[in-house]
N, CA, C and O of each residue as an XYZ file, in Angstrom:
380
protein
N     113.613    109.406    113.183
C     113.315    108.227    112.387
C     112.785    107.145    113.327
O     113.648    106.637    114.043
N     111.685    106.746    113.451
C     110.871    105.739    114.178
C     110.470    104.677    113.227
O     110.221    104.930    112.048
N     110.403    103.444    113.757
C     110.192    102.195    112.792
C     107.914    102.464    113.108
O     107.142    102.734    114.029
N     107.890    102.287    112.292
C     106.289    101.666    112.201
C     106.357    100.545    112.068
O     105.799    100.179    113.103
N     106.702     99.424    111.417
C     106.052     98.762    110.750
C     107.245     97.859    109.579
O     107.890     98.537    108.779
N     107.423     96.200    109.621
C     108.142     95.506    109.077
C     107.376     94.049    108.508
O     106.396     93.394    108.864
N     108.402     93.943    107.426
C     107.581     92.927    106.603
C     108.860     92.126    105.964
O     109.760     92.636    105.296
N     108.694     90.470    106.405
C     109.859     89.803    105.703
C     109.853     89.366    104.693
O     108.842     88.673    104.576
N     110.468     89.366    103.779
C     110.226     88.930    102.281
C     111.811     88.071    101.672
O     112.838     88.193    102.338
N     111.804     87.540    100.840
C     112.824     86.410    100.459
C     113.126     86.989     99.260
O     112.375     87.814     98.741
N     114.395     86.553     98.659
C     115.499     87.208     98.025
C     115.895     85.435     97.322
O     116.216     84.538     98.101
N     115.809     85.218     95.964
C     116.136     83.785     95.713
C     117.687     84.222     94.827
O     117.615     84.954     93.839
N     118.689     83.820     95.190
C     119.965     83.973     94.517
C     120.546     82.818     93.858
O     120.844     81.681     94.223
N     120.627     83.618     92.521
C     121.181     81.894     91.378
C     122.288     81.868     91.360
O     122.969     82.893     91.306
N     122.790     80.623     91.404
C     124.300     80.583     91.263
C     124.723     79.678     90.452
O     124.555     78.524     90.847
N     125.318     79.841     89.244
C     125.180     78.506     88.004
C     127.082     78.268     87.871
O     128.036     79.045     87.843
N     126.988     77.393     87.840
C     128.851     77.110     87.127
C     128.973     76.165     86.210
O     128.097     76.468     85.399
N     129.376     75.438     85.913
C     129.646     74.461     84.460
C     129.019     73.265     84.772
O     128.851     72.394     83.918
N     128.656     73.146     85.925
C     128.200     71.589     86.292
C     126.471     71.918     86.746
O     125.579     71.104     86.505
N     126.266     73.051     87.327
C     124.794     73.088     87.727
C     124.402     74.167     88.080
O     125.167     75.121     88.222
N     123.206     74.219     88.276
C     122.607     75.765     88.737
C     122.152     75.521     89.838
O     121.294     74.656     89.663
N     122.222     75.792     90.954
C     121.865     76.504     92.191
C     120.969     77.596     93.379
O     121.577     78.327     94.162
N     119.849     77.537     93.325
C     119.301     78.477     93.951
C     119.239     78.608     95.477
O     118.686     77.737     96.148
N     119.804     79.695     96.034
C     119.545     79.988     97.428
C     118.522     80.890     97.889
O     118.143     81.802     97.154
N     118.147     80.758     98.788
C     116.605     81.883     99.605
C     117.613     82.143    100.862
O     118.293     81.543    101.694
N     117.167     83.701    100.342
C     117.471     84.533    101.522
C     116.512     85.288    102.613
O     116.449     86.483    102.326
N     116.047     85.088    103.319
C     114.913     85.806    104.259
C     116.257     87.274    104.571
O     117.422     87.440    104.934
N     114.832     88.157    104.036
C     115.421     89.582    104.451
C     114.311     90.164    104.652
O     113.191     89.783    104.311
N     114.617     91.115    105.220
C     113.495     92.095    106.323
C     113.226     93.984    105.709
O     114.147     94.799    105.750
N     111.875     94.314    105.216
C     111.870     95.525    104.677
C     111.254     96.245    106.313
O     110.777     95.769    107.343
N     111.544     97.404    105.890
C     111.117     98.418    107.352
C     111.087     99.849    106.551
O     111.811    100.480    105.782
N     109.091    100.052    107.557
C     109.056    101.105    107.417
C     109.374    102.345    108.446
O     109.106    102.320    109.648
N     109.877    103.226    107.881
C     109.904    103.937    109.137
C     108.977    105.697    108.657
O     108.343    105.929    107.627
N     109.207    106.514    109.682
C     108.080    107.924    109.073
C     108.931    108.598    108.169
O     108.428    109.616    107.693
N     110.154    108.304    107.769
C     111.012    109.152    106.756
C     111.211    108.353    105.357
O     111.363    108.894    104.262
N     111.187    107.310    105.545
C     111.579    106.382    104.460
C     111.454    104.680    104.522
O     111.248    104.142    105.610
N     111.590    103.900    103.318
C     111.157    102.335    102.801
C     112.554    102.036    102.972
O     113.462    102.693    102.463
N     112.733    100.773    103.886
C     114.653    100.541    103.822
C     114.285     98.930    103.700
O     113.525     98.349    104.475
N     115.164     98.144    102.259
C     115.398     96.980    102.559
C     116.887     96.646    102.736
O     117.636     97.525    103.163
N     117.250     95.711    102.504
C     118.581     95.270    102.465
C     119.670     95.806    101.695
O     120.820     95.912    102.122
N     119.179     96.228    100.258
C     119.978     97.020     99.460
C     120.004     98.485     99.065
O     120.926     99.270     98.846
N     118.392     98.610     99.047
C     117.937    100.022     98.448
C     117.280    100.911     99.771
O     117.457    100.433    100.891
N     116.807    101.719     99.689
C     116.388    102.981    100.697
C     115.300    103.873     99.473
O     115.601    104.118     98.305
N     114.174    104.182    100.088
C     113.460    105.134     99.601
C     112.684    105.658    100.391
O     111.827    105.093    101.071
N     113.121    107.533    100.311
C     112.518    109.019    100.927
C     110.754    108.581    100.808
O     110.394    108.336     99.656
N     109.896    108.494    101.670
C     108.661    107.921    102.029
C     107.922    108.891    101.120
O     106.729    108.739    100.857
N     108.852    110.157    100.522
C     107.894    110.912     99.653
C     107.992    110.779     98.178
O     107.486    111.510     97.326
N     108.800    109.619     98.006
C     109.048    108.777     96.680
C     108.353    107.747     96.490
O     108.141    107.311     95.358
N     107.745    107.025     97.918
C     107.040    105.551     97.652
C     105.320    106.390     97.672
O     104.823    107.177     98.476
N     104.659    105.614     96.070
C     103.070    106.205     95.628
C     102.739    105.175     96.206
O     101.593    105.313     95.778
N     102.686    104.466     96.656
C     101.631    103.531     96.711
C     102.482    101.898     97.255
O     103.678    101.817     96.975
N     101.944    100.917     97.863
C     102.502     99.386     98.003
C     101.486     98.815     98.095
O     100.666     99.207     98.926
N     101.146     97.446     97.079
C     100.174     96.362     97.081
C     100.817     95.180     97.394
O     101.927     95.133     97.925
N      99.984     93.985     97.002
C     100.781     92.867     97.038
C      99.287     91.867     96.374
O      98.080     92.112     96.370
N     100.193     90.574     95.816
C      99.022     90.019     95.248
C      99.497     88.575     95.889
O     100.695     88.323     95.755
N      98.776     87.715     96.493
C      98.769     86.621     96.673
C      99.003     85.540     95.559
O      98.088     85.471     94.739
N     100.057     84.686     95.378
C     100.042     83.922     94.560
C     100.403     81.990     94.856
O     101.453     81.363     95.001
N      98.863     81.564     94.835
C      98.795     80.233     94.952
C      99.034     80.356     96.348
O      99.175     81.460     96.874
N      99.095     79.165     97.051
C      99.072     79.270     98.961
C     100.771     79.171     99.842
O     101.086     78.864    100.992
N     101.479     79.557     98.753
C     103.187     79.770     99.164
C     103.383     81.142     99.113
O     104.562     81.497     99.132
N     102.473     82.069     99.048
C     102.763     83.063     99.480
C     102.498     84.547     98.008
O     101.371     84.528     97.514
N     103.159     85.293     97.628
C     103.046     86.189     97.179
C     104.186     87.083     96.704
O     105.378     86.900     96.949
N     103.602     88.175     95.918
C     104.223     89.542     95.513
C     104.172     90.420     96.337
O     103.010     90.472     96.740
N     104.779     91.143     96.818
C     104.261     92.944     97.340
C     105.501     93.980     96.740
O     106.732     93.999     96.709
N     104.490     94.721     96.343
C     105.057     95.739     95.511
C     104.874     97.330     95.647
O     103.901     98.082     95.694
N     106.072     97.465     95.680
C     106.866     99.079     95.985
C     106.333     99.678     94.973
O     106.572     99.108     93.908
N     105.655    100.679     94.894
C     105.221    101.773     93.768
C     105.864    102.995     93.855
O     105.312    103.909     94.467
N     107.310    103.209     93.162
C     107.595    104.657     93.815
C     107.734    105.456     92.206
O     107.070    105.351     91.175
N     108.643    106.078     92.495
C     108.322    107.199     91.247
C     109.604    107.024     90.613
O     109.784    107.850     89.718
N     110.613    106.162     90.799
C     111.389    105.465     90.167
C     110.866    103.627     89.264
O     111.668    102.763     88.909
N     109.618    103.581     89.160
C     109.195    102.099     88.840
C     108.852    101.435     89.785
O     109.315    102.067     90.736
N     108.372    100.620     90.157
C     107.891     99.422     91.029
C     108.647     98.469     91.320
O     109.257     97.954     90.383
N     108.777     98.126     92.202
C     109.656     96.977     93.024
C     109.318     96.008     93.509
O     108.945     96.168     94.671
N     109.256     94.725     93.036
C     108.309     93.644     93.690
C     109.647     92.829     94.344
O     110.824     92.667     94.024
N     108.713     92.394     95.505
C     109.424     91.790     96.522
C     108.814     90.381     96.793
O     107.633     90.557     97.092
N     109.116     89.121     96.810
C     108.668     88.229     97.245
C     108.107     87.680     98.616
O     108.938     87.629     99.523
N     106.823     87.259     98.908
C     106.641     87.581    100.324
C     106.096     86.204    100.814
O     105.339     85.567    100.082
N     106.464     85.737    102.030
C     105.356     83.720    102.345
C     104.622     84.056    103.022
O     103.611     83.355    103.049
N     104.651     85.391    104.045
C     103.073     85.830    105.120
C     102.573     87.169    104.663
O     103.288     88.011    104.120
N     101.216     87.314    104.936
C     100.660     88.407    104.055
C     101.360     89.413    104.965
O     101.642     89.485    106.161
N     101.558     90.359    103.572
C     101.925     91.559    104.243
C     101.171     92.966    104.826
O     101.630     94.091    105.023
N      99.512     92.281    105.057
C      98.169     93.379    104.975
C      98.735     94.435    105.772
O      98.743     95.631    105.480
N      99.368     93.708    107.154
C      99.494     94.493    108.197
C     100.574     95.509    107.831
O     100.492     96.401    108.675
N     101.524     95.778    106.981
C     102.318     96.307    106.197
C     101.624     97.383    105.735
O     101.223     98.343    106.393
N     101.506     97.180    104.597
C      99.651     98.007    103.737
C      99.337     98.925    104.508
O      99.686    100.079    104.759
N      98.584     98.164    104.848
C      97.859     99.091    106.276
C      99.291    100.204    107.139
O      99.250    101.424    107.303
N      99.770     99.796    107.310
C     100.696    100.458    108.134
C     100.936    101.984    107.777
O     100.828    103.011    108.447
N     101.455    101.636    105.925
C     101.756    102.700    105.135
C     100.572    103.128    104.692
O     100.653    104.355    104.622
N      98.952    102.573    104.175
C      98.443    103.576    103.879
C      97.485    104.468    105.067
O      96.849    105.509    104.902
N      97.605    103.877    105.936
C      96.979    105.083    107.175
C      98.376    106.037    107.796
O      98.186    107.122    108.345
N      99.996    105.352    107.581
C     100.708    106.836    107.637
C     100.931    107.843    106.603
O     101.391    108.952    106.876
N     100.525    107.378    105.093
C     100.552    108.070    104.201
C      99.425    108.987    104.024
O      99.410    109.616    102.966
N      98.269    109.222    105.051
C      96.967    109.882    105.478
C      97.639    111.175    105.571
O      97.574    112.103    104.765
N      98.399    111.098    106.841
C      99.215    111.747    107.566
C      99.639    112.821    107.227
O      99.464    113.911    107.772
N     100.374    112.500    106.059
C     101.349    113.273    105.100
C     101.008    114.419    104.153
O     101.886    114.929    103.458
């Protein structure tokens, strides 16, 4: 298992109680490696992930999104993740 290739993306967590609602940002870190997609919670076999895009939205940053064969996974992202992209679709050549 060798890392290729990492991309940080943010995690916004609500927290509401009787008086107010609350949002926290979490910076968390996805990594690819030649066996599999690992973020913070989930893990996916690299022969489950079809595809990852990402769409830029407005100049705070963006979507990038996990295409696997369980549904799509969008991840929130503030620096492009091209170099990401790229990472996975010239090791997914490979394969």
């Amino acid at each position: 298992m060798s890392l290729i290739a990492k991309q940080t993306y943010c995690k916004v967590i609500r927290e509401v109680n009787s008086l107010e609602q609350k949002d926290t940002e979490q910076t968390r870190t996805m990594y690819l490696y030649d066996d599999r997609v690992v973020t913070q919670y989930r893990e996916f076999k690299i022969h489950d992930v079809l595809d990852i895009s990402y769409r830029f939205i407005g100049d705070d940053g963006g979507l990038l999104y996990l295409h696997t064969i369980n549904g799509v996974y969008p991840y929130i992202v503030k620096s492009s993740p091209k170099a990401f992209v790229e990472a996975f679709k010239e090791f997914r050549k490979t394969l």
